[in-house]
DRENMAR-258889 format. One record per residue: residue number from 1; residue in one letter; x, y, z of N, C-alpha, C, O in turn. Coordinates in steps of 0.05 Angstrom, whole numbers, plus 5000, padded with zeros to 4 digits. Example, Ala and Ser with C-alpha at 12.3 -4.5 7.8 and 13.67 -1.06 7.14 Angstrom:
2
> lokol,marse,n_xx,n_yy,n_zz,ca_xx,ca_yy,ca_zz,c_xx,c_yy,c_zz,o_xx,o_yy,o_zz
> 1,A,5264,4886,5156,5246,4910,5156,5264,4934,5156,5285,4934,5169 .
> 2,S,5257,4955,5142,5273,4979,5143,5258,5001,5157,5268,5023,5161 .
END
This chain:
180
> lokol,marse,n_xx,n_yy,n_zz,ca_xx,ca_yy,ca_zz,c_xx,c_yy,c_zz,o_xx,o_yy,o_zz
> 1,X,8064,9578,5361,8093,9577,5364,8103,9606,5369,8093,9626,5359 .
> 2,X,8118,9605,5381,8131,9638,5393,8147,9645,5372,8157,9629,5356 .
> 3,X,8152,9675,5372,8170,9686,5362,8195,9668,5355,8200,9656,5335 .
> 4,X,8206,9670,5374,8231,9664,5383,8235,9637,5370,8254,9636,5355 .
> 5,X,8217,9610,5376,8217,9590,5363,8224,9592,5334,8243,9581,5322 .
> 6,X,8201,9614,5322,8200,9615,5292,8227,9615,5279,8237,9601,5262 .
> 7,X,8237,9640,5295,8269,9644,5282,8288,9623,5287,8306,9617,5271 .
> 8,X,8284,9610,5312,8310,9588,5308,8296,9575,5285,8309,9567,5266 .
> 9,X,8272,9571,5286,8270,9542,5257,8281,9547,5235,8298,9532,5224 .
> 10,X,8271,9578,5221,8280,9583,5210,8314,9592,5199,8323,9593,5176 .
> 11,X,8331,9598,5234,8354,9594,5227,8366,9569,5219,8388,9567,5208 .
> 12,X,8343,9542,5225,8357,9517,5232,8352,9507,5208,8365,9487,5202 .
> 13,X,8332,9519,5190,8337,9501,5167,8352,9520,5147,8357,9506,5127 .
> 14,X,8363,9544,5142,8388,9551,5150,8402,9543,5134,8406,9542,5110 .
> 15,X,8412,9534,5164,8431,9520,5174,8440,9492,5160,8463,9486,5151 .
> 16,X,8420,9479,5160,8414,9450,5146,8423,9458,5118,8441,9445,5108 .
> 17,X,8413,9479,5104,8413,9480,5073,8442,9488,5072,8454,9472,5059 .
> 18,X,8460,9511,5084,8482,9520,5074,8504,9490,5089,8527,9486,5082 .
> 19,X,8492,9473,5108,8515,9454,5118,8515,9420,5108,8532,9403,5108 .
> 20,X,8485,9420,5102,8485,9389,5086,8471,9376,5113,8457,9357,5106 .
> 21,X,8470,9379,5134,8470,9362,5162,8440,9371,5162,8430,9393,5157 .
> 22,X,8424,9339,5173,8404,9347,5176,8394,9336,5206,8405,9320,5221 .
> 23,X,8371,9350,5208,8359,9348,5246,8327,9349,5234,8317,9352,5212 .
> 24,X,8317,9343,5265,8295,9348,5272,8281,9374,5281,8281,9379,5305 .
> 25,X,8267,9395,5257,8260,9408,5280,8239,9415,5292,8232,9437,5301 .
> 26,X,8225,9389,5292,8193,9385,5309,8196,9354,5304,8210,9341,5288 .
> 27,X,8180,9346,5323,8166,9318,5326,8141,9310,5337,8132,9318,5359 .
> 28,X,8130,9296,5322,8104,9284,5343,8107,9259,5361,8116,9238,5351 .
> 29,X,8098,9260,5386,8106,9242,5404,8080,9223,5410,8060,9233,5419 .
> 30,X,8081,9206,5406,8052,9188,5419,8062,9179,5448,8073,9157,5451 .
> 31,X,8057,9198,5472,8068,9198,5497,8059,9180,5511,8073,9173,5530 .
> 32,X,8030,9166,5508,8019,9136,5513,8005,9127,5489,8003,9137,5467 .
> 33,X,7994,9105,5500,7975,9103,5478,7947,9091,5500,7931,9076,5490 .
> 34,X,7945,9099,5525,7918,9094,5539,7903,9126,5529,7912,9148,5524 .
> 35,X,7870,9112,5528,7857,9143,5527,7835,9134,5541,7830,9111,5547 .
> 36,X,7819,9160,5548,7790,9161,5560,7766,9162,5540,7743,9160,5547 .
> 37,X,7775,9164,5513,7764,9157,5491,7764,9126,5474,7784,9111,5470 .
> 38,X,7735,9122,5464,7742,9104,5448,7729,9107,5417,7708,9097,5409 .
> 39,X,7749,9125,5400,7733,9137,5385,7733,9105,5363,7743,9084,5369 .
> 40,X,7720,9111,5337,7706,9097,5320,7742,9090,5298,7750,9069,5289 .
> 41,X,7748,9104,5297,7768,9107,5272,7799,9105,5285,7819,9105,5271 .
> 42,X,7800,9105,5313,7832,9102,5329,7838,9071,5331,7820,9055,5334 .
> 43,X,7863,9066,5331,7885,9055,5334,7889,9044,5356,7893,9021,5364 .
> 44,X,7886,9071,5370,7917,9070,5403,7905,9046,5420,7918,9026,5426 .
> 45,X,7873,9052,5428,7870,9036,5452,7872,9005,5446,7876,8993,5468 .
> 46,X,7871,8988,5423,7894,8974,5419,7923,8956,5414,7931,8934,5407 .
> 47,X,7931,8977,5423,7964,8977,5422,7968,8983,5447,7961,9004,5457 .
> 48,X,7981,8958,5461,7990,8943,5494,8018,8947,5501,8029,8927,5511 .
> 49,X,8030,8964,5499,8055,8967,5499,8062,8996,5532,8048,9014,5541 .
> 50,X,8085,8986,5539,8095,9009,5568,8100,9021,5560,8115,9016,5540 .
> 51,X,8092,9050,5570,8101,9071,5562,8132,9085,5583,8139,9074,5604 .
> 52,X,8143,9104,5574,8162,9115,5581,8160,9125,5603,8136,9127,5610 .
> 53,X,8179,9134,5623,8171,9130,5650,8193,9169,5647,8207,9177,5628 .
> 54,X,8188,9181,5669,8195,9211,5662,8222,9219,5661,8232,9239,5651 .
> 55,X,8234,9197,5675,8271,9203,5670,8275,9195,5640,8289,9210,5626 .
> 56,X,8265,9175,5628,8263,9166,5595,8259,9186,5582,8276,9191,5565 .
> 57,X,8232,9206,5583,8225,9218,5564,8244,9250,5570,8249,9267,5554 .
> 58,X,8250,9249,5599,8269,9271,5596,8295,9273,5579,8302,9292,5566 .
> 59,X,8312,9245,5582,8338,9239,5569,8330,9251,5536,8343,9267,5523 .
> 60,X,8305,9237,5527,8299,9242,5500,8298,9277,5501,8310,9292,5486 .
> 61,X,8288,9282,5514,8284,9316,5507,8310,9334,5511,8316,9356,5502 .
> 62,X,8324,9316,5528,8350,9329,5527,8372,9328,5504,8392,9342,5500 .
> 63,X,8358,9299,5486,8376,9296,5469,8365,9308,5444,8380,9319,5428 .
> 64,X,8339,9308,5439,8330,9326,5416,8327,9349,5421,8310,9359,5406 .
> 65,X,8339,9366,5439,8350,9396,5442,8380,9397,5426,8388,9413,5409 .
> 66,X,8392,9375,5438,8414,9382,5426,8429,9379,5395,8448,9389,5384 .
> 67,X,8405,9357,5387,8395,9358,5353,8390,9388,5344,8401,9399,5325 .
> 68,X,8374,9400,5359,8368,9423,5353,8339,9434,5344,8333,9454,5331 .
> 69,X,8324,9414,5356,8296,9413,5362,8281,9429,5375,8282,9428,5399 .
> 70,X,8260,9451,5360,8244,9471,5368,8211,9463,5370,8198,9483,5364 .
> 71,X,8200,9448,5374,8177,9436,5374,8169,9406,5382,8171,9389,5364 .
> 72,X,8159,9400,5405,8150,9368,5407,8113,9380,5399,8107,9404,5397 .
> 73,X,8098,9364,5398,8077,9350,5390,8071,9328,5406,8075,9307,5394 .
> 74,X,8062,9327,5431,8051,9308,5447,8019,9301,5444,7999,9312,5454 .
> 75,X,8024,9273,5422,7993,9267,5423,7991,9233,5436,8011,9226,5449 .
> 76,X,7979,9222,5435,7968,9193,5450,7950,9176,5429,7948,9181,5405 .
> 77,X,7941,9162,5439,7921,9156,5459,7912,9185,5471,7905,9202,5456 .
> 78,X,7914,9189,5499,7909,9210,5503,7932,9220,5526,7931,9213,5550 .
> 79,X,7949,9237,5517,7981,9245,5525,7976,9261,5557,7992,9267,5574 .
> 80,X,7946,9264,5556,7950,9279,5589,7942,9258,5600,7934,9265,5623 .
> 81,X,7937,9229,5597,7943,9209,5621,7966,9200,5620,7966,9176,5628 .
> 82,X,7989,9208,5613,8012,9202,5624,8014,9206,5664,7995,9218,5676 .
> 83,X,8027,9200,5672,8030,9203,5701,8048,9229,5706,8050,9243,5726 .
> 84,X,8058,9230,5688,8080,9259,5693,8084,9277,5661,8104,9284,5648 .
> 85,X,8044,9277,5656,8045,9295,5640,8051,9321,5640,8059,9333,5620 .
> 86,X,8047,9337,5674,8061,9362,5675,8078,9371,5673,8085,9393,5664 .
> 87,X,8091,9347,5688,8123,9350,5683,8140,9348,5667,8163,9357,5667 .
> 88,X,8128,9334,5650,8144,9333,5621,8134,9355,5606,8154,9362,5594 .
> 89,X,8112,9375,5597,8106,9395,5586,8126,9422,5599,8141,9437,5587 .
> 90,X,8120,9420,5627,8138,9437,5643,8166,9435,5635,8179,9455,5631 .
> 91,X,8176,9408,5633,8209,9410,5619,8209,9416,5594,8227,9432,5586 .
> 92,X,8194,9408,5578,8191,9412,5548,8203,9444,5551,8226,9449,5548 .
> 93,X,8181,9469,5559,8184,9494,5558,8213,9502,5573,8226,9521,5565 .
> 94,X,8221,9488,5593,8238,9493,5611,8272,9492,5584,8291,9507,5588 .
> 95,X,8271,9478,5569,8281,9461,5547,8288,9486,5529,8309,9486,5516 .
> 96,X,8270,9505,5528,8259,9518,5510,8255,9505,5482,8268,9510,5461 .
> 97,X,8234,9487,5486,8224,9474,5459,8197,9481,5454,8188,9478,5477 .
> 98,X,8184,9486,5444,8158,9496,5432,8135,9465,5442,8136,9443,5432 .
> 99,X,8120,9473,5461,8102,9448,5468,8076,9451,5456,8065,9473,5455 .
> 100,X,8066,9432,5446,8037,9430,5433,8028,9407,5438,8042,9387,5440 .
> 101,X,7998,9408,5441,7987,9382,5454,7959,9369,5431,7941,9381,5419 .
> 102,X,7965,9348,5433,7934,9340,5415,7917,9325,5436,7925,9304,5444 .
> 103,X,7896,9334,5445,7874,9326,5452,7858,9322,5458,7848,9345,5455 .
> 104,X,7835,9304,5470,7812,9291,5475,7790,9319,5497,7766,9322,5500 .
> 105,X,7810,9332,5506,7803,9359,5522,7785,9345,5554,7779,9357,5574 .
> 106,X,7779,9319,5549,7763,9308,5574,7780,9323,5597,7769,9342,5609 .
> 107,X,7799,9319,5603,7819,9332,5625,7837,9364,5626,7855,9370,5641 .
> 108,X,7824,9379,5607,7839,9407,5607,7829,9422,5628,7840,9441,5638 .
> 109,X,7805,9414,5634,7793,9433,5655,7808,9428,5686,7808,9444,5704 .
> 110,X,7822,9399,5688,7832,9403,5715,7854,9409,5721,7861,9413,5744 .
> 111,X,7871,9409,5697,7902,9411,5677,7902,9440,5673,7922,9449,5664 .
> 112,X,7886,9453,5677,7890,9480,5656,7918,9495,5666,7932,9506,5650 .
> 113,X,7926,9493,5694,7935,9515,5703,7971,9499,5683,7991,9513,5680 .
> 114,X,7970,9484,5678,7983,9464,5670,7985,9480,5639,8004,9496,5638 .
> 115,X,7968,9477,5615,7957,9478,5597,7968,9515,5594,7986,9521,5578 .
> 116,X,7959,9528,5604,7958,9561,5605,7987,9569,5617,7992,9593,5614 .
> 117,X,8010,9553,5631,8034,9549,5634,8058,9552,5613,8077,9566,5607 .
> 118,X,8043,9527,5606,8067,9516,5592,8060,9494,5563,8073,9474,5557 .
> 119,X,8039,9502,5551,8030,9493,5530,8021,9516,5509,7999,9527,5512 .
> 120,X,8037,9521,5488,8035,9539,5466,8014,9530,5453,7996,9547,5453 .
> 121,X,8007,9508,5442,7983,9510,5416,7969,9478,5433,7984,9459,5439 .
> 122,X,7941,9478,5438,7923,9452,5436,7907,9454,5412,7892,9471,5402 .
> 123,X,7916,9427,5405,7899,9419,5378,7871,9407,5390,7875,9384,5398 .
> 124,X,7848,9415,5394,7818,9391,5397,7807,9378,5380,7816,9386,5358 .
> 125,X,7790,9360,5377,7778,9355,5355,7746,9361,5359,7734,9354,5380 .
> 126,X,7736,9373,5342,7702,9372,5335,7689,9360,5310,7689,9370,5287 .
> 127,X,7676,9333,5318,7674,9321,5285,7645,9327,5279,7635,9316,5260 .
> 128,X,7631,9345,5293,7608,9353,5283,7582,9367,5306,7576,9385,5321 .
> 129,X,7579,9356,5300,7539,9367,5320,7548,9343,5340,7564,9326,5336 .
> 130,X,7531,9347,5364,7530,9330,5388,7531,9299,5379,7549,9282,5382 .
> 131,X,7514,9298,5370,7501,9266,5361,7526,9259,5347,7537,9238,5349 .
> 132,X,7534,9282,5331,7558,9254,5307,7583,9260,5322,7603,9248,5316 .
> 133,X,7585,9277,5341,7609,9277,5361,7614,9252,5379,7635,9239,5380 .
> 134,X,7588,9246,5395,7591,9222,5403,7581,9196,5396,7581,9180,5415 .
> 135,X,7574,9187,5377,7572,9175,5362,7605,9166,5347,7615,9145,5354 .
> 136,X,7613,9176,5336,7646,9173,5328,7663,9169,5351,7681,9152,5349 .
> 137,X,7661,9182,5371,7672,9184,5402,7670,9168,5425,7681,9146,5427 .
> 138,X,7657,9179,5442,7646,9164,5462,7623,9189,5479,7623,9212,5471 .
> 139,X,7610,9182,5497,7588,9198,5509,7608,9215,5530,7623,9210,5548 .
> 140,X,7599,9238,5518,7610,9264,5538,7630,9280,5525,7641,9300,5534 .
> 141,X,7635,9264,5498,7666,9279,5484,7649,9307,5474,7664,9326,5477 .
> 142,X,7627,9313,5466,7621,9336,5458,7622,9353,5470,7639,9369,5462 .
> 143,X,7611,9359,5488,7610,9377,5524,7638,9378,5536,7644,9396,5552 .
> 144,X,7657,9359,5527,7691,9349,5538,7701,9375,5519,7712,9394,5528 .
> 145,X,7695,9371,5489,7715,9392,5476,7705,9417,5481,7721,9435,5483 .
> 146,X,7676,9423,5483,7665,9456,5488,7676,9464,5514,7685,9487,5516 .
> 147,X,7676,9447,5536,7690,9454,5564,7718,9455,5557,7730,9470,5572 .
> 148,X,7736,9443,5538,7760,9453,5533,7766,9480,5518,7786,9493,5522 .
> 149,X,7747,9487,5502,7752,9508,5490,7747,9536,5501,7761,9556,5496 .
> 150,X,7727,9535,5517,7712,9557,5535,7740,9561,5564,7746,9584,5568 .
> 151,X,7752,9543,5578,7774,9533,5596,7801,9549,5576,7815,9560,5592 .
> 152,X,7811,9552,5554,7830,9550,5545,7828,9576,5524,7849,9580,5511 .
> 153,X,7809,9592,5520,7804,9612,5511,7802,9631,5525,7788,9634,5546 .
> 154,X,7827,9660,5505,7826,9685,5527,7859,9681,5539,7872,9699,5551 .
> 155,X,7872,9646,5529,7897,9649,5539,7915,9652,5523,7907,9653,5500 .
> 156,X,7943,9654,5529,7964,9662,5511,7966,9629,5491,7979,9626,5469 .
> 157,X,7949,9607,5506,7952,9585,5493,7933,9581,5469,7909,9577,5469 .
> 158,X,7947,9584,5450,7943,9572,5424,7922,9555,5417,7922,9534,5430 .
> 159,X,7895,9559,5393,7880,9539,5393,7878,9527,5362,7878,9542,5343 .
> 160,X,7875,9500,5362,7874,9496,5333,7842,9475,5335,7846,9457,5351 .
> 161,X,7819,9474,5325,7791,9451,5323,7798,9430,5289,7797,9438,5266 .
> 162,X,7805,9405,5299,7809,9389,5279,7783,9379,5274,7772,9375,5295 .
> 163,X,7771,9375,5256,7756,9355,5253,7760,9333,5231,7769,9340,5209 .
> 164,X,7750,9300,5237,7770,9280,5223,7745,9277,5207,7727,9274,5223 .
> 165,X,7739,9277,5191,7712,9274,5164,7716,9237,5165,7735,9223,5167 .
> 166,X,7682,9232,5162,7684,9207,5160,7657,9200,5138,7647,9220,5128 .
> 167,X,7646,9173,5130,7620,9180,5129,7591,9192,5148,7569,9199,5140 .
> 168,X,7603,9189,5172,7579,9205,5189,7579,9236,5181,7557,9248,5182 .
> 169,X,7597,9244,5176,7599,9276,5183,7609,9281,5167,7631,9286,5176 .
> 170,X,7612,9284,5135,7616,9304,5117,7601,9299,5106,7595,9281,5091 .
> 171,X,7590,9321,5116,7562,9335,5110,7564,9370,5112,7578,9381,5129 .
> 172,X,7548,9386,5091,7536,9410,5100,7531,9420,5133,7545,9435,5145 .
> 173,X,7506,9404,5143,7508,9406,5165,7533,9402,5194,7537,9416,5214 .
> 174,X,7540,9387,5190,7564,9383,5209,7588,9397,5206,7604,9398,5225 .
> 175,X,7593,9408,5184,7613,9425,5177,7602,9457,5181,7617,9473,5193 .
> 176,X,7589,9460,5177,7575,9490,5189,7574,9490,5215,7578,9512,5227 .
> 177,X,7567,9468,5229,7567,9469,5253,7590,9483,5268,7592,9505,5279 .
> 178,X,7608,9458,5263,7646,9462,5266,7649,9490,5267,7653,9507,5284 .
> 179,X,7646,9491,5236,7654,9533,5243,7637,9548,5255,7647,9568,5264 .
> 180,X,7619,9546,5258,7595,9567,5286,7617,9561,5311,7613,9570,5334 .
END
């Protein structure tokens, strides 16, 4: 999150405390719920529902600016198969709202210029060593998040490595891994 972000939040809750009135000042967005993953422990890829089409999700961004909203959180399924995922990150910043992205990293490498733009912090996930990565995942997510991290490192963009602990992987080993 930028500078600049920090202080409005901080003016905004503020704001909130000396006025009683309260806002949003971040949100997480589930911007689809299609992914190129089919991990072991998700949700999304069954949940059948249309997603928002880019004049929709713009109105929304226009109206949680004027809430007073410094942060979206665009996660999915997987939020860069939206059809006008650029474009909505691109307005997000345009907005001046703080953009952060959660995901799957399969697609940052063709997105980057996208990503290194106009995306402040990507969250990835690493749930362990190769084997318990895809194993929990699907085949290729291991090599997907190292090509996102190696693609996305060195930029002004922000990195955060989640890993979701399950019984496969909390373990010694898979946790040492993570941090190497």
């Amino acid at each position: 999150m930028r500078l600049q972000h920090k202080v409005k939040c901080a003016m905004g809750i503020l704001n909130s405390r000396l006025t009683g009135k309260r806002f949003p000042l971040g949100i997480g967005w589930e911007l689809t719920y299609s992914c190129n993953s089919n991990c072991a422990y998700c949700r999304t890829n069954k949940i059948k529902t249309k997603q928002l089409g880019k004049e929709q999700v713009f109105n929304i961004i226009d109206e949680l600016k004027e809430m007073g909203c410094q942060l979206i959180t665009y996660t999915g399924g997987e939020c860069t198969l939206h059809p006008d995922f650029e474009d909505i990150v691109r307005y997000t910043i345009e907005k001046d709202i703080s953009c952060h992205v959660v995901t799957n990293g399969r697609l940052v490498p063709e997105k980057s210029d996208t990503f290194k733009r106009y995306v402040d912090n990507v969250q990835l996930t690493l749930d362990g060593t190769k084997e318990v990565q895809e194993k929990q995942r699907s085949k290729g997510s291991y090599e997907a998040t190292i090509r996102a991290l190696k693609v996305l490192r060195g930029t002004k963009t922000k990195l955060n490595l989640n890993m979701v602990l399950t019984r496969e992987n909390c373990n010694i080993k898979n946790l040492k891994h993570v941090l190497e």
